[in-house]
C-alpha positions in Angstrom: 15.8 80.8 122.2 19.0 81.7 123.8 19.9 84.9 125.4 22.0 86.1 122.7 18.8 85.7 119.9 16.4 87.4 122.4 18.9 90.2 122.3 19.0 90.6 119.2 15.4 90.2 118.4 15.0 92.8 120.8 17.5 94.8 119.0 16.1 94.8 115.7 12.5 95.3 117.1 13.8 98.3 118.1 16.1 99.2 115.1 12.4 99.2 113.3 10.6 101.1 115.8 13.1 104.1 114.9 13.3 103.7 111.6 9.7 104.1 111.7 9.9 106.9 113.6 12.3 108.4 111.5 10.4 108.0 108.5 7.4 109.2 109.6 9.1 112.3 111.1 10.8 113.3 107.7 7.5 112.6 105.7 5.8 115.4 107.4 9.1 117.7 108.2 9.0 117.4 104.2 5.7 118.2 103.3 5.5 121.3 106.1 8.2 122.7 103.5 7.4 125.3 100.7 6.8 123.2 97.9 5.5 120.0 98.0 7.3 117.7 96.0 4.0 115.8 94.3 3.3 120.0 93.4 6.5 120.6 92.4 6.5 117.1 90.2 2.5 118.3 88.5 3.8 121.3 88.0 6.8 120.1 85.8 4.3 118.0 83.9 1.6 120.1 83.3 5.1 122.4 81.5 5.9 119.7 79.7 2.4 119.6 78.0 0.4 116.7 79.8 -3.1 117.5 81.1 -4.3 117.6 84.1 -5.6 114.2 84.4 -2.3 112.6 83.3 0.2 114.8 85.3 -2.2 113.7 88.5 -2.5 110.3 87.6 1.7 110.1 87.1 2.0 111.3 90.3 0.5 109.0 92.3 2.2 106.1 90.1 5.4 108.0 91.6 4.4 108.7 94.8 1.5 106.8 96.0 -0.3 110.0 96.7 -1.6 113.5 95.3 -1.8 116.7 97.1 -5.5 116.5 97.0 -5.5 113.7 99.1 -5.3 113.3 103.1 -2.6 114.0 104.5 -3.2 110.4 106.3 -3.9 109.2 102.5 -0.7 110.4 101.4 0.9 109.1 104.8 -0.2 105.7 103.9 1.2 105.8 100.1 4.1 106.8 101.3 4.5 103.7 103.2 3.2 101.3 100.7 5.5 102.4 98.1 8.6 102.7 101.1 7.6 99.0 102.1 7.8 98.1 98.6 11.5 99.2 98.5 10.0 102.3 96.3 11.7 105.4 97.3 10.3 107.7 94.4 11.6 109.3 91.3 13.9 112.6 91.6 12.8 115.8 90.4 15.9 117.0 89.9 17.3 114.4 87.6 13.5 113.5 85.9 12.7 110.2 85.7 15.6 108.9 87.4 14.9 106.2 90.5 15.5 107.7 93.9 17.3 104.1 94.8 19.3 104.5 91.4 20.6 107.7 92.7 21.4 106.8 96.2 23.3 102.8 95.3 25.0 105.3 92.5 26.5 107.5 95.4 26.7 105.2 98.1 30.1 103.4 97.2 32.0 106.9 97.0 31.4 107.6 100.7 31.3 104.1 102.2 34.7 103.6 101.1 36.6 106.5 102.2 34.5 106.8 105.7 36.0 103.2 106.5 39.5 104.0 105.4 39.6 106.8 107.3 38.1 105.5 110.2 39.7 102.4 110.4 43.1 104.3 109.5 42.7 106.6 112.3 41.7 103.7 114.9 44.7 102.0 114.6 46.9 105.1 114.9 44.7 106.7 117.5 44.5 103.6 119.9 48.4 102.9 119.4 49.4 106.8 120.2 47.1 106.6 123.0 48.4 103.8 124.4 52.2 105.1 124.1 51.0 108.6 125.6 49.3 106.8 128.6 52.4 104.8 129.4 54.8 107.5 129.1 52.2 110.5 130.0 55.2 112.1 132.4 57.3 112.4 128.8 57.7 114.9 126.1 56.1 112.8 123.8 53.2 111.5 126.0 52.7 115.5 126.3 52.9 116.1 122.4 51.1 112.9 121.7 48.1 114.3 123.9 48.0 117.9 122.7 47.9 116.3 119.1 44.6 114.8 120.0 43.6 117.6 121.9 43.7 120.0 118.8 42.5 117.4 116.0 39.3 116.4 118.0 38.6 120.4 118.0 38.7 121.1 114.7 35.8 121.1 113.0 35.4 119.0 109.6 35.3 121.8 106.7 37.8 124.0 108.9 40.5 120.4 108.4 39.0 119.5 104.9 40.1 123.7 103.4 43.5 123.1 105.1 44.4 120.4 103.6 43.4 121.5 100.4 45.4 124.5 100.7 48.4 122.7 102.0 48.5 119.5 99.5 46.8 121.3 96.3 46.9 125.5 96.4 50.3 125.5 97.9 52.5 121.9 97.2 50.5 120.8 94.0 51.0 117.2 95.2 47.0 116.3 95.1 43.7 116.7 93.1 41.6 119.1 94.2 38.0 117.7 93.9 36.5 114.9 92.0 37.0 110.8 92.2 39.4 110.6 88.7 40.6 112.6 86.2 38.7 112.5 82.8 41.1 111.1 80.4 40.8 107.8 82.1 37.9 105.5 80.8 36.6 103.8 84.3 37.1 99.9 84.8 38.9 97.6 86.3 42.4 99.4 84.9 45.4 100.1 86.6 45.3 104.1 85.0 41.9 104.8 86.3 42.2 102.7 89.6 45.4 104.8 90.1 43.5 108.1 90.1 40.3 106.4 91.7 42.9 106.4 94.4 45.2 109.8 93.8 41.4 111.6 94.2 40.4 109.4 97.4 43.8 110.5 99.4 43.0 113.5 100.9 39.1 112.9 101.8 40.7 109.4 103.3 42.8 112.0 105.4 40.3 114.2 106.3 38.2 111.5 107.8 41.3 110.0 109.6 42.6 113.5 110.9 38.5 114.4 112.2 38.6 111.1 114.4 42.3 110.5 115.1 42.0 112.6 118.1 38.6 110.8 119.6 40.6 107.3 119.7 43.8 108.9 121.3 42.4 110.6 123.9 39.8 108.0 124.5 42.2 104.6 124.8 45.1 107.1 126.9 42.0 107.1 129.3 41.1 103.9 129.5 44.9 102.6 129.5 45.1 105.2 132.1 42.1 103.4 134.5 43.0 100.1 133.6 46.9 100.8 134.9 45.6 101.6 138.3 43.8 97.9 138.3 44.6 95.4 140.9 45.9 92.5 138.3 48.1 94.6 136.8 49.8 95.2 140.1 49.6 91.5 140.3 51.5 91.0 137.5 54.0 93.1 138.3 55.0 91.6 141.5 54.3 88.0 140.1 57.2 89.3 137.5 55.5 88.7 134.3 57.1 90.3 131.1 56.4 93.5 130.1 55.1 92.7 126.9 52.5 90.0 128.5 51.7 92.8 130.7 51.1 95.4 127.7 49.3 92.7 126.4 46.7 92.7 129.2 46.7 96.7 129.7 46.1 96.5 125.7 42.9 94.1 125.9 41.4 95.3 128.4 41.5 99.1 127.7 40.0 98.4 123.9 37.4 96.8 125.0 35.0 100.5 125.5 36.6 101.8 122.2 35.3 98.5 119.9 31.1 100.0 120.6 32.6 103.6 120.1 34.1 102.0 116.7 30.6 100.7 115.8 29.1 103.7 116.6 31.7 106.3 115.1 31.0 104.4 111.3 27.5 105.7 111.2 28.3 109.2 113.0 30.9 110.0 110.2 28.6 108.6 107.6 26.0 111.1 108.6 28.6 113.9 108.5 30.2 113.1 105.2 28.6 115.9 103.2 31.1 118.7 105.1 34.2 116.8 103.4 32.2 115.9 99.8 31.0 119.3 99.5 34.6 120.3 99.8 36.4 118.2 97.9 33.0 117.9 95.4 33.3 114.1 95.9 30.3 112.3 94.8 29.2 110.7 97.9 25.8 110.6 99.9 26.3 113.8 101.7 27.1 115.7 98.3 24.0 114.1 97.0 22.2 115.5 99.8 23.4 119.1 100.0 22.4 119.2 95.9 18.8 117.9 96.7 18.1 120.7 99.4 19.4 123.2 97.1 17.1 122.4 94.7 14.7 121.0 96.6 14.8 117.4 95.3 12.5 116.2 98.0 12.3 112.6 97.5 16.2 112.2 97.0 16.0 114.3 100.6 13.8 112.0 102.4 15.9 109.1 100.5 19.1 110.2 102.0 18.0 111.1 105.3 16.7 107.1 105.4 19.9 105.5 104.8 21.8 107.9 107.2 19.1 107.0 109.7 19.0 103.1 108.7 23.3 103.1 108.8 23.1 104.6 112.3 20.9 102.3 114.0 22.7 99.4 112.2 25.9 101.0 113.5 24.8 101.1 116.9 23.1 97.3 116.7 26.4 95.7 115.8 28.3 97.8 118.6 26.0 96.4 121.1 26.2 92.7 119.8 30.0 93.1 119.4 31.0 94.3 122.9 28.7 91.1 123.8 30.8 88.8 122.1 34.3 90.2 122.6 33.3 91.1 126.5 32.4 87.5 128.3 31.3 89.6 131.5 28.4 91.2 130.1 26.9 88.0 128.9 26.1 87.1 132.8 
């Protein structure tokens, strides 16, 4: 086995360990609640005119578990029916799959997270650079204070300003939603159009919330890698400056790729703060919904992607500054 499949053997060993963890931590966060969801799902049957022995016996078929059980019992259902890919039915929408839910919101938040974060790298990392290189100037000032004040402003404080700006007070955007209704979804040029009118300003949101992260972090690193001994090197060897921009450039990006990795599954975890505000459909507005009414398996659903998407986030960082960085490989 070679050194790069033990590490990531080792990785993924370890991805599971906290998964586990995870899951095993929200199962009983969950059921130390008010309301147990298996109760709370009895309860709605018993309403709806089943008998005891029914509503109990649907239950379990839904949960792998009844509150009469064990709480070990009902720990190990849990996990059956999580190993079997079975994440429950919703109380809130009855009936409906947990997964159903979840795959249903999942697009709406992956997308515009990696717009906006790839959108914001590329500006971030170039602005850093030119403020790092010309840090004396007016603009390497301005550039820096920019990031400075976006990196400090928290998510729904951004997300209400731009709505006020490009809605309340300009009219230029939609307010909330992914499309307006008289479109019929599909593959059509009318409904793709307001697919992406609708996405604009969450896309900017995310952008704006991590633009200031990549400038201040790459103005850094350009910063330390200036004051290396090859590039004084290459300035007295007389290389051009654009060969020399080109080794300042690769060698201060390398730190920011792993942040890169990592910053996907940060912002997909904070996503809710910009859904809730611009009532986009995404995970986190799925997940706001189910605490407010309590929707526990669509809770502990949610809370296991977020979890899985981190761990997966910081896996591929790890294995990515391997490959890109030869020197770590030793």
């Amino acid at each position: 086995m070679t050194a790069f499949a033990r590490r990531l053997a080792g990785k993924l060993a370890a991805g599971l360990v906290m998964v586990w963890v995870v899951v095993t931590f929200t199962f009983f966060l969950v059921h130390a609640l008010p309301g147990k969801p298996g109760d709370v799902q009895y309860e709605q049957y018993i309403q709806s005119g089943m008998n005891a022995e029914q509503a109990a016996a649907k239950v379990k078929a839904i949960y792998g578990y009844t509150s009469h059980d064990s709480m070990l019992s009902q720990y190990g259902g849990y996990l059956g029916k999580l190993l079997h890919g079975d994440l429950g039915q919703s109380i809130s929408y009855s009936g409906v799959p947990v997964s159903h839910l979840i795959w249903a919101a999942l697009p709406w938040t992956v997308i515009p997270v990696l717009s906006g974060l790839l959108v914001s790298f590329l500006i971030g990392v170039t602005a850093g650079v030119v403020a790092a290189v010309r840090r004396s100037s007016r603009w390497g000032g301005l550039l820096t204070v920019s990031g400075s004040l976006f990196a400090g402003v928290p998510a729904f404080v951004l997300a209400l300003l731009l709505l006020v700006v490009f809605h309340t007070e300009w009219n230029l955007l939609p307010d909330a939603g992914t499309s307006d209704i008289q479109y019929d979804p599909g593959w059509n040029l009318p409904y793709i159009g307001s697919v992406v009118q609708h996405a604009v300003l969450p896309v900017c949101a995310y952008a704006l919330l991590s633009y200031g992260g990549w400038l201040l972090a790459m103005k850094s690193s350009v910063v330390s890698v200036l004051g290396d001994d090859f590039i004084l090197a290459s300035e007295l060897r007389g290389i051009a400056p654009v060969t020399r921009a080109r080794y300042i450039g690769r060698n201060a990006i390398l730190p920011l790729f792993t942040v890169l990795a990592l910053s996907f599954g940060v912002m997909f975890a904070g996503s809710f703060f910009i859904e809730d505000t611009f009532d986009y459909p995404g995970l986190g507005d799925l997940l706001l919904k189910s605490i407010g009414t309590r929707d526990y398996p669509v809770m502990a659903g949610a809370f296991l992607l977020i979890t899985v998407s981190i761990i997966i986030a910081n896996i591929l960082a790890d294995l990515c500054y391997t490959l890109i960085d030869p020197r770590v490989r030793r």
